[in-house]
Structure formats: structure tokens, C-alpha cells
C-alpha atoms as a printed R data frame, in Angstrom:
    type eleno elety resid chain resno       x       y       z
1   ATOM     1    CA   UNK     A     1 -20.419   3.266  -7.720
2   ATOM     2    CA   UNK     A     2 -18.549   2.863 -11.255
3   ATOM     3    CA   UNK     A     3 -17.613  -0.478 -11.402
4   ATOM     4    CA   UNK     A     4 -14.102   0.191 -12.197
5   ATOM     5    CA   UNK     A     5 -13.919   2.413  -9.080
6   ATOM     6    CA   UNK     A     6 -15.083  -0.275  -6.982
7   ATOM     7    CA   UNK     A     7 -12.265  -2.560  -8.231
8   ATOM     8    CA   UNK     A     8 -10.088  -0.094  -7.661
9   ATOM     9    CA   UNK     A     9 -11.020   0.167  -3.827
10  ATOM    10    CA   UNK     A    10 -11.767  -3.425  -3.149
11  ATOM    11    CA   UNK     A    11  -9.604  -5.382  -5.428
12  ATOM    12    CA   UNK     A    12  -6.234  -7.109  -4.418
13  ATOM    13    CA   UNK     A    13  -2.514  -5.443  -5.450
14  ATOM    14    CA   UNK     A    14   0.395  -6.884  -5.289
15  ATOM    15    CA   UNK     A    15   2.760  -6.880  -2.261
16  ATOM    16    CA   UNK     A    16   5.775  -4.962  -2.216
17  ATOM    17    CA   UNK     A    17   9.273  -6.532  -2.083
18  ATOM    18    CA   UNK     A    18  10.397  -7.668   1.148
19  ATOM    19    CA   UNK     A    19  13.133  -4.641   1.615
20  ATOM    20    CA   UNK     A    20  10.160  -2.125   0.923
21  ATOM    21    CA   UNK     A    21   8.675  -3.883   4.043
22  ATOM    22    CA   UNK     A    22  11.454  -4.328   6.376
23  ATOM    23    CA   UNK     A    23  12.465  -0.012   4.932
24  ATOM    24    CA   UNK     A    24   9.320   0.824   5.724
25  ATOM    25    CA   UNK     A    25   9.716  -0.518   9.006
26  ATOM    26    CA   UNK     A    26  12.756   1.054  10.050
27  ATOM    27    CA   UNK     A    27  11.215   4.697   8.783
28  ATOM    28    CA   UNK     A    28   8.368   4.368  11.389
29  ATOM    29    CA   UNK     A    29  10.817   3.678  13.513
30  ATOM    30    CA   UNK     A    30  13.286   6.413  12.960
31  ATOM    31    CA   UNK     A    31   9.572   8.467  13.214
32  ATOM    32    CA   UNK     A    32   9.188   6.881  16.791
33  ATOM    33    CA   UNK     A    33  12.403   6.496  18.554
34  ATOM    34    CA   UNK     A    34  14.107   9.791  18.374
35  ATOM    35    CA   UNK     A    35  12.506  12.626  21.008
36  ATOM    36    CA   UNK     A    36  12.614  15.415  18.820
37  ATOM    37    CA   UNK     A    37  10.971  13.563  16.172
38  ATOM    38    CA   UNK     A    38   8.371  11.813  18.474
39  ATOM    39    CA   UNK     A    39   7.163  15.430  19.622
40  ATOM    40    CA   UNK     A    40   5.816  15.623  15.742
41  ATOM    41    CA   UNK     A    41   5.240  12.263  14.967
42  ATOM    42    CA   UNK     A    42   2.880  11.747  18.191
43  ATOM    43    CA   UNK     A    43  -0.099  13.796  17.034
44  ATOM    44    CA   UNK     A    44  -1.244  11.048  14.220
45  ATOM    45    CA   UNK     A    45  -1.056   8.626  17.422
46  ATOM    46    CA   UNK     A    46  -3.371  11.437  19.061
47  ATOM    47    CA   UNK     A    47  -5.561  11.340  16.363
48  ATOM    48    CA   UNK     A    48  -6.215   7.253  16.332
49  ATOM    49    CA   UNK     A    49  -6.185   7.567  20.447
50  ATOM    50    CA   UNK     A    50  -8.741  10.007  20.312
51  ATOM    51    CA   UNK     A    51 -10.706   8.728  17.673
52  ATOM    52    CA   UNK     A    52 -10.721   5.459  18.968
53  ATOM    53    CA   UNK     A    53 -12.574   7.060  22.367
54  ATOM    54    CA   UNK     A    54 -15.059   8.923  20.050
55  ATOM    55    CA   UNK     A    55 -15.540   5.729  18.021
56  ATOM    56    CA   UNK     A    56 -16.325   3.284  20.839
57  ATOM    57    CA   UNK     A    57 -18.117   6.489  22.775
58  ATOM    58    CA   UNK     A    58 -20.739   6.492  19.692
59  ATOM    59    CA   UNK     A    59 -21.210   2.969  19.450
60  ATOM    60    CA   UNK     A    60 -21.937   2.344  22.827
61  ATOM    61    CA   UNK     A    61 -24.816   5.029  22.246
62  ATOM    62    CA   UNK     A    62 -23.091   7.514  23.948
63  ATOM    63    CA   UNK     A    63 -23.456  11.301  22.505
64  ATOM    64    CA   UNK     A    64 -20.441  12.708  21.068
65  ATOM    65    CA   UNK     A    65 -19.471  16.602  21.846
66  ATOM    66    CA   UNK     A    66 -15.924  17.195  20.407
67  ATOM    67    CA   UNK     A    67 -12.395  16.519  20.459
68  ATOM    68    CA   UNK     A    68  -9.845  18.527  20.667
69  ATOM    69    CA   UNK     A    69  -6.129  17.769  19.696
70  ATOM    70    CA   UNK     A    70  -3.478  20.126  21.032
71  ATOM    71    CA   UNK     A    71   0.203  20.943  19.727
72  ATOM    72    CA   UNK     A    72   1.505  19.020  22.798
73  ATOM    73    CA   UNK     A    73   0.193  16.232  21.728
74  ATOM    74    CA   UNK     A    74  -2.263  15.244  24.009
75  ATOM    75    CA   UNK     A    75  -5.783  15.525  23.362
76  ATOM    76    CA   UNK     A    76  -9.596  15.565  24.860
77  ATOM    77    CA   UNK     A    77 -12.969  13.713  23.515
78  ATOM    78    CA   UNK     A    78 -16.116  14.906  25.480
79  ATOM    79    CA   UNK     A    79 -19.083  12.262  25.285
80  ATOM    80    CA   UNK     A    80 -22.099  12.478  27.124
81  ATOM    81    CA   UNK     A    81 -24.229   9.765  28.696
82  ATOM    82    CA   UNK     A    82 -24.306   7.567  31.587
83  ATOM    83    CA   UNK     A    83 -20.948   8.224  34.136
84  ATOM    84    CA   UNK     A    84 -20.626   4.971  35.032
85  ATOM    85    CA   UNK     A    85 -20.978   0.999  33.188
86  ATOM    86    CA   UNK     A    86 -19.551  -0.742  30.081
87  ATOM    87    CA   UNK     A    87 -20.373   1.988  27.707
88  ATOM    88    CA   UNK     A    88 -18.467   4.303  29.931
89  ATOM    89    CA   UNK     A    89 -15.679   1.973  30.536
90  ATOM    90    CA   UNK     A    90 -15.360   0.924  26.885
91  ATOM    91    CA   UNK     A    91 -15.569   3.767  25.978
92  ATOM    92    CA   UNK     A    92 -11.906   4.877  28.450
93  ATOM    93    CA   UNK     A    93 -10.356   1.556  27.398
94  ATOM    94    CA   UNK     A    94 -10.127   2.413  23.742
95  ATOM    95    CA   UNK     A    95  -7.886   4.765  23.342
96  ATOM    96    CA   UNK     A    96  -4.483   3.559  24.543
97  ATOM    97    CA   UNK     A    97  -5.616   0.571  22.537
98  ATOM    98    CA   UNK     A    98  -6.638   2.174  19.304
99  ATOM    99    CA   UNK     A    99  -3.449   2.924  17.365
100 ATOM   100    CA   UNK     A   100  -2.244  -0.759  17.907
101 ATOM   101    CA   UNK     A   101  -5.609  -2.302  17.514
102 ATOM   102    CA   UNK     A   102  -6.046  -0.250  14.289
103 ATOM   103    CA   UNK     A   103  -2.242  -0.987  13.330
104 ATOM   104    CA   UNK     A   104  -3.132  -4.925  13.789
105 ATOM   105    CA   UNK     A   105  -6.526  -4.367  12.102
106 ATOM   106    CA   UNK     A   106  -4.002  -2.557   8.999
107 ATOM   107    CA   UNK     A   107  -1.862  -5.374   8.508
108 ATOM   108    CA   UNK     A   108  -4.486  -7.762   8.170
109 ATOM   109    CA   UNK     A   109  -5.831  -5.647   4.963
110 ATOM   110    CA   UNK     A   110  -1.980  -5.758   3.365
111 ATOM   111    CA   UNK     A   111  -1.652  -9.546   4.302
112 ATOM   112    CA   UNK     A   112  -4.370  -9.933   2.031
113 ATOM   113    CA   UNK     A   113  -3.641  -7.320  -0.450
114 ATOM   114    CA   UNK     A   114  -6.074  -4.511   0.214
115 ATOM   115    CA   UNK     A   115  -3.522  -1.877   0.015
116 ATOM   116    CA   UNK     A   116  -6.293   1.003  -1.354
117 ATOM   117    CA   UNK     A   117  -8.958  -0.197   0.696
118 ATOM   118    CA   UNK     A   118  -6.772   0.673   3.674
119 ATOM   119    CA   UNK     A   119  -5.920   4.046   2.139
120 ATOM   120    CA   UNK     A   120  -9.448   4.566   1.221
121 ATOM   121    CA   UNK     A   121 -11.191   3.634   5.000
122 ATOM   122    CA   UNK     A   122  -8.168   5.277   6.967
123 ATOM   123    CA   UNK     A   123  -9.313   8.837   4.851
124 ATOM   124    CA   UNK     A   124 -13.071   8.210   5.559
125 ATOM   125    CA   UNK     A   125 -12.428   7.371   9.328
126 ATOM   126    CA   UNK     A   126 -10.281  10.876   9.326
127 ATOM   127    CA   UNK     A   127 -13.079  12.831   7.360
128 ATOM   128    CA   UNK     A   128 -15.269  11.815   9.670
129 ATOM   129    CA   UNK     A   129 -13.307  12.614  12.686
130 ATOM   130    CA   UNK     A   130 -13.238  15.831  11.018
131 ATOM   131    CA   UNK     A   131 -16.481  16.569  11.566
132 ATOM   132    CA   UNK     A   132 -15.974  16.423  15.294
133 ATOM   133    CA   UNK     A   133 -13.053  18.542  15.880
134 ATOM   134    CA   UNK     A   134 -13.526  21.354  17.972
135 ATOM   135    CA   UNK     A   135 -10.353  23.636  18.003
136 ATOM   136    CA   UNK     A   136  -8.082  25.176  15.017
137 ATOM   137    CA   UNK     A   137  -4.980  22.764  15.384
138 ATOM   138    CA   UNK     A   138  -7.265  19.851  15.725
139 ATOM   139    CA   UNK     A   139  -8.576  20.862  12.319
140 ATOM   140    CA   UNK     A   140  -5.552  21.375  11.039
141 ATOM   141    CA   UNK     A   141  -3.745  18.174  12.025
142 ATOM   142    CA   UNK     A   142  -6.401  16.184  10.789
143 ATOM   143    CA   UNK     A   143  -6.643  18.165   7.726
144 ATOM   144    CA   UNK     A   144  -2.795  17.481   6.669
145 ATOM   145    CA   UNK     A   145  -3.289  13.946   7.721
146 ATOM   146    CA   UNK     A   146  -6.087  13.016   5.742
147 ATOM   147    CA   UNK     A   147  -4.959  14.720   2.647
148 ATOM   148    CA   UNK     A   148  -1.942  12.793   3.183
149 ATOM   149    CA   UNK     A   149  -4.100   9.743   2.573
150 ATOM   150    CA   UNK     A   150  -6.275  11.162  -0.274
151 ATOM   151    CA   UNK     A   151  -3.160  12.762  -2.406
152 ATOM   152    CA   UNK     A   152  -1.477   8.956  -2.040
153 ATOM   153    CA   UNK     A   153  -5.226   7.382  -2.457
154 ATOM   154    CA   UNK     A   154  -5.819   9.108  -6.014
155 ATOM   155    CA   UNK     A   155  -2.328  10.052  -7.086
156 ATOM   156    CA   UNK     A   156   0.055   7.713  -5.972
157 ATOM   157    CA   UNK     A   157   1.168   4.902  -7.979
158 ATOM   158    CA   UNK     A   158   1.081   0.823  -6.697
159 ATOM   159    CA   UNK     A   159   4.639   1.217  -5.137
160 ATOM   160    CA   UNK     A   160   4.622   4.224  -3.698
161 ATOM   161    CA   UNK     A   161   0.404   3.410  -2.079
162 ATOM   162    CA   UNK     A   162   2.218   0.056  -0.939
163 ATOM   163    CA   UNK     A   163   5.155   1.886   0.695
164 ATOM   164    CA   UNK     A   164   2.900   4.121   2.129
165 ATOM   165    CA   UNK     A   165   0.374   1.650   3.352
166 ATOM   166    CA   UNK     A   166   3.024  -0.138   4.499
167 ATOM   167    CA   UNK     A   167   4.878   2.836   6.220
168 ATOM   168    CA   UNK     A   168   1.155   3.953   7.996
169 ATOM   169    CA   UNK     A   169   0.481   0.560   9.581
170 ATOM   170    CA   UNK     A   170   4.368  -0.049  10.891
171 ATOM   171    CA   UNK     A   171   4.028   3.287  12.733
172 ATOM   172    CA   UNK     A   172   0.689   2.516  14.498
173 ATOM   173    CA   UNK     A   173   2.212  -0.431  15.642
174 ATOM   174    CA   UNK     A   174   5.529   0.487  16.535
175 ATOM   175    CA   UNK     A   175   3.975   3.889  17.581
176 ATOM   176    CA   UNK     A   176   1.003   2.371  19.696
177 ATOM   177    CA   UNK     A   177   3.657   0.656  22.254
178 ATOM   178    CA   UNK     A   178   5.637   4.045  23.385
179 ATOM   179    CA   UNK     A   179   2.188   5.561  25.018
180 ATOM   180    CA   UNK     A   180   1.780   3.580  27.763
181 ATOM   181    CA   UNK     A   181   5.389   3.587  28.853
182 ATOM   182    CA   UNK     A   182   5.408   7.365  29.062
183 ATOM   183    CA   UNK     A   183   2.356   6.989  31.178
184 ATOM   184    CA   UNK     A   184   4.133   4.402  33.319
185 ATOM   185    CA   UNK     A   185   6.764   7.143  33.684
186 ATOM   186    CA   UNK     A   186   4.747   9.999  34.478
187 ATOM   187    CA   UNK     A   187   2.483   7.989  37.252
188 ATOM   188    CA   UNK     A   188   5.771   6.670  38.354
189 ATOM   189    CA   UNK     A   189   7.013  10.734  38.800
190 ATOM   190    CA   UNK     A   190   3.772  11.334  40.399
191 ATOM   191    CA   UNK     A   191   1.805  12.680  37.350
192 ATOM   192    CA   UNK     A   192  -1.116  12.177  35.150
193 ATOM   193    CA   UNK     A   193  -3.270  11.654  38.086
194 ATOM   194    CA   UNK     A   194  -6.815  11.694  36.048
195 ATOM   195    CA   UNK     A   195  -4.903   9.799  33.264
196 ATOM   196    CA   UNK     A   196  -7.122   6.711  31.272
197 ATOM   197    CA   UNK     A   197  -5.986   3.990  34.035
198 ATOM   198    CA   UNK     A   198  -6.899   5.939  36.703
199 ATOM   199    CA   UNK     A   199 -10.267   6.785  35.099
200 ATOM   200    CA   UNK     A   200 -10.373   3.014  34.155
201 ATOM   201    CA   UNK     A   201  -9.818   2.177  38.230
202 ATOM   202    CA   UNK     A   202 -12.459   4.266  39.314
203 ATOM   203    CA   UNK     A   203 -14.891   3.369  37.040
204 ATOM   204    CA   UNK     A   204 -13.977  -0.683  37.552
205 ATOM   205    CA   UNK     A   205 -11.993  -0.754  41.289
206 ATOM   206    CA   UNK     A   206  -9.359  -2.078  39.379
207 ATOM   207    CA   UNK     A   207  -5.743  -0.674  39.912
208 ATOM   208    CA   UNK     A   208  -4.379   1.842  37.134
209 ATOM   209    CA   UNK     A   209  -1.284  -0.917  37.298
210 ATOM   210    CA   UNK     A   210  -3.123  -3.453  35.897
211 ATOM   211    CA   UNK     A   211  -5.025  -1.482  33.408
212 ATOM   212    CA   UNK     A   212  -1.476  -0.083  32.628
213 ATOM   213    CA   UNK     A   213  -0.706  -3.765  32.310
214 ATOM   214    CA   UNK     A   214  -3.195  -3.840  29.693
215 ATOM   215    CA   UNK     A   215  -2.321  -1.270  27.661
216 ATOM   216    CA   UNK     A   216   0.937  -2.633  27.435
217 ATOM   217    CA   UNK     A   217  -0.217  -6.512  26.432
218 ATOM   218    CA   UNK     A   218  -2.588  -4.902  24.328
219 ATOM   219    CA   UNK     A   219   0.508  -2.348  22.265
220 ATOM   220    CA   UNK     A   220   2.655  -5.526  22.625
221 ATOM   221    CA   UNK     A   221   0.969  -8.596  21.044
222 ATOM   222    CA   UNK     A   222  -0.904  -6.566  17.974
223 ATOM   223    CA   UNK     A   223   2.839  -5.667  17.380
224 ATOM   224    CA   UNK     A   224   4.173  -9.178  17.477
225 ATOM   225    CA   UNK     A   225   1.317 -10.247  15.564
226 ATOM   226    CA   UNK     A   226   1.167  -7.458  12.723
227 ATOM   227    CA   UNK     A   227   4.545  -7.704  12.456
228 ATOM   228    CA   UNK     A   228   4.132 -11.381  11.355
229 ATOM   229    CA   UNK     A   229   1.643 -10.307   9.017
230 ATOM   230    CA   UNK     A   230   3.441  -7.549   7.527
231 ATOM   231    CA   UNK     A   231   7.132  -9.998   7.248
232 ATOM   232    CA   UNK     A   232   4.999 -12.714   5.549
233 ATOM   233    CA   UNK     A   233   6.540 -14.948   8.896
């Protein structure tokens, strides 16, 4: 790798002004609260929910089939292995958990400066989620989203990769918290029977409420603490 490339990727920039932070902040938010915008906004928290199950489903040695994303926003990752054990529950637990978990995992790269090397390994994880996609709008979703990333990556200048760094992360957090109360709601109405939690309690004889519990402490605390991070607190 070119040396000056590799500085590039793994050097330090300097962090944005405090209002670019807290703006930032309030446009993930404006991306989250609002129904009409959530029904859009919700497939990049598809993508890092599915992901995260294909993720942990390969590195528990688990074989990988597809995923599929669909325009409602929910989406499906087939692995293949044993039905039962850690690999299996691991592999169930990470997706409610991913977009926060990656949104904490975010903010710990801008706390120390790596604004392009977040850019950089957000657009590899999405090329290689690519790569397992198995229907058009998947393809297409991830497509838009990871040239998103790349077009900011190699175009952008410092502010506007900060702002967008910035931006990215406050949405996985902010975003990775509304999940599991619409699946509270919908097991509360009666639905989303076969749902993560209820996977998670049959695989573990643990209720769905306190895996539901989970999700939410989970969502909740990489929020408080990447928020932190992100404030400089």
C-alpha cells in the first residue's frame, strides 16, 4: 500500500467543532423520530442488523447462504450449521445488537480521530455484505449505501468526512434503540411470534422478555456511552 495512502486511512484528523457534533446529532435524529422518515431511514439499520447475524453466523463457523433485505424494512440471513448451541445463539443475539454495538464501536474511532478509517472499514464491511445479498433491492440498498461511503471516502473534504462520520455513527446509535421498542409493541399486539427473542427463548429457555430486556440495555448504554464519546463529556 502507498505509504501516503496508508496515512491517509490510518492517520488521525482533526475533530469537528462542537455544533457540527451536537447538528449532526439532531439530523440522525430528525432521520429517526419522524414515521414517514423512519420507513426510509430503517433499511441502513436493516443492513447493520442483518449483517451483524451474517457476521457473528461466519465467525462462529457457521455457513453463510444469503440475506435478503426487503422494501419494508425487515430482512432475512440464512446460515447453516448446527440448530442449536452458542454458535446458534450468538449468532440470533447479534442483530438487535449490531447497529448500537457498531454505533459504540464508531464513536470510539472519532474519539480518537480515525474519521477515514471509519469511512474506509464501514465501505469494506458493506462490499462485503454485498457479496451475500440475494435479492434485487438488497443489492440495491446496499449499493447506494456503500457508495455513499466511498463518494465521501475519496471525494469529500475533512469537514464534510467529519460531518458525515459524525452523522453515520449518531444514527446507529440513536437508530439502534427504536428496534426493540417496536418489537415490544408488536409482541405486546400479539405479533412477531418467530421474532429474534422468541428464537433466542427457544434456543436458551429464557423468556423473549428478558432477551427483549437485553436488547434494550444493550441499544441503551452504547448510546449513553457513545454519546459521551462523541460530546467529548
Amino acid at each position: 500500500m502507498d505509504a501516503s495512502l496508508w496515512d491517509r486511512i490510518f492517520g488521525t484528523q482533526s475533530d469537528p467543532d462542537q455544533w457540527v457534533v451536537i447538528a449532526t446529532g439532531v439530523v440522525a435524529l430528525a432521520a429517526i423520530v419522524p414515521h414517514t422518515v423512519w420507513r426510509l431511514s430503517r433499511n441502513a439499520i436493516t443492513i447493520a442488523h442483518e449483517g451483524g447475524h451474517g457476521l457473528i453466523a461466519l465467525l462462529m463457523g457457521r455457513r453463510l447462504d444469503g440475506i435478503r433485505l426487503h422494501s419494508d424494512t425487515s430482512g432475512l440471513t440464512v446460515s447453516r450449521g448446527k440448530p442449536t448451541g452458542l454458535g446458534m445463539i450468538l449468532t440470533a443475539v447479534a442483530g438487535y445488537t449490531a447497529p448500537p454495538l457498531l454505533g459504540l464501536g464508531g464513536a470510539a474511532l472519532l474519539a480518537t480521530g480515525h474519521i477515514t478509517l471509519l469511512l474506509w472499514l464501514a465501505t469494506v464491511l458493506l462490499v462485503a455484505m454485498l457479496l451475500m445479498i440475494r435479492n434485487a433491492y438488497g443489492v440495491l440498498t446496499v449499493v447506494i449505501t456503500g457508495g455513499a461511503f466511498l463518494l465521501v471516502s475519496w471525494l469529500a473534504g475533512p469537514q464534510v468526512q467529519a460531518a458525515f462520520a459524525y452523522a453515520v455513527v449518531w444514527f446507529l446509535l440513536l437508530g439502534g434503540v427504536r428496534p426493540a421498542f417496536e418489537l415490544q409493541g408488536k409482541r405486546r399486539r400479539g405479533g412477531a411470534g418467530d421474532s429474534d427473542a422468541d428464537q433466542l427463548s427457544r434456543l436458551t429457555h429464557v423468556p423473549a422478555g428478558m432477551w427483549l430486556f437485553f436488547f434494550h440495555a444493550v441499544s441503551l448504554c452504547s448510546l449513553l456511552g457513545g454519546g459521551r464519546w462523541l460530546l467529548d463529556l
